[in-house]
C-alpha positions in Angstrom: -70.0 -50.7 126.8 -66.5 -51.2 128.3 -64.0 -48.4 127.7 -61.8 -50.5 125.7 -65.0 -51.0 123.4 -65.5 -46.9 123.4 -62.5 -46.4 122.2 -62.7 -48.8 119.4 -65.4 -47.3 118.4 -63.8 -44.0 118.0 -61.2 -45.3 116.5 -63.3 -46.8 113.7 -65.2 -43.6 113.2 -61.8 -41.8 112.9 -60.9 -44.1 110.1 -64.6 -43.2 108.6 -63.7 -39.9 109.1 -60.4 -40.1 107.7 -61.8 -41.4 104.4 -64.1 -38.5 104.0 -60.9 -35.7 104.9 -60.4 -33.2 102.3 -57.3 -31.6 103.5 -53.7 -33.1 104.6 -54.1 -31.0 108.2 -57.3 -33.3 108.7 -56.0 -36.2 107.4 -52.8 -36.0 110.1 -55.2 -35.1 113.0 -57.7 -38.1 112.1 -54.8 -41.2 111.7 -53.1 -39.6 114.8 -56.3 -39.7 117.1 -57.1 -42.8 115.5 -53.5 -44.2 116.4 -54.5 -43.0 120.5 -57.4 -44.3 120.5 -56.0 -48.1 119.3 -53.4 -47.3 122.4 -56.4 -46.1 124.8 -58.3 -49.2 124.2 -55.1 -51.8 124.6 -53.8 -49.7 127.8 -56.5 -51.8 130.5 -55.2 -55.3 129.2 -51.6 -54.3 129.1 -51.2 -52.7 132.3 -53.3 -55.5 133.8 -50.4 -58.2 132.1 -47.9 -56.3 133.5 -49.5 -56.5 137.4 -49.3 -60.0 137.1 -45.8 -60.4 135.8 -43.2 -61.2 138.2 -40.5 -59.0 138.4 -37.4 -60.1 136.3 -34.7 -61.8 138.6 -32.1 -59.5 140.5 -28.8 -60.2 138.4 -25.9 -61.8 140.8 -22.7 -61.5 139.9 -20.7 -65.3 139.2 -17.9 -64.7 142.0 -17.2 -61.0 144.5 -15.5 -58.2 143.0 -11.9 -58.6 144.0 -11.0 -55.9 146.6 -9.9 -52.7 145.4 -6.3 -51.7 146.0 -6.2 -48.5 147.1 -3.6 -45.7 148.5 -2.0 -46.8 151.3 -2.1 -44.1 154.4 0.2 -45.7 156.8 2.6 -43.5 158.9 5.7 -45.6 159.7 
C-alpha cells in the first residue's frame, strides 16, 4: 500500500469515527485530522505536478523606463 492509499484509509476511518463521536471536542478533532489526511494523501501528486511545470515567463516591460531626472551636482 502506497502512502497516498494509507492515508485514505485513515481518512475514511476518521469519518467512521466521526459518526460514532459523542462529544463536539471529538467531533472537531476527527473532521480536522480527517481534513489532513485528504491533504497528506494529495501532497505526492501535487508536488510531483508542480516539478514538471515550467516556470511562468519572466514579465518584460513593453519599452525602458525613461531615465530618471535627478539633482544636478554641477559646479560651474
Amino acid at each position: 500500500m502506497s502512502t497516498s492509499e494509507d492515508y485514505k484509509a485513515k481518512a475514511a476511518e476518521a469519518l467512521v469515527q466521526l459518526a460514532e463521536a459523542k462529544t463536539e471536542a471529538e467531533r472537531t478533532r476527527l473532521r480536522r485530522a480527517h481534513g489532513v489526511y485528504l491533504k497528506l494523501s494529495n501532497h505526492g501528486a501535487e508536488a510531483a505536478a508542480r516539478a514538471e511545470a515550467r516556470p511562468p515567463k519572466r514579465i518584460v516591460p513593453e519599452k525602458p523606463a525613461a531615465a530618471k531626472a535627478g539633482p544636478s551636482f554641477r559646479l560651474s
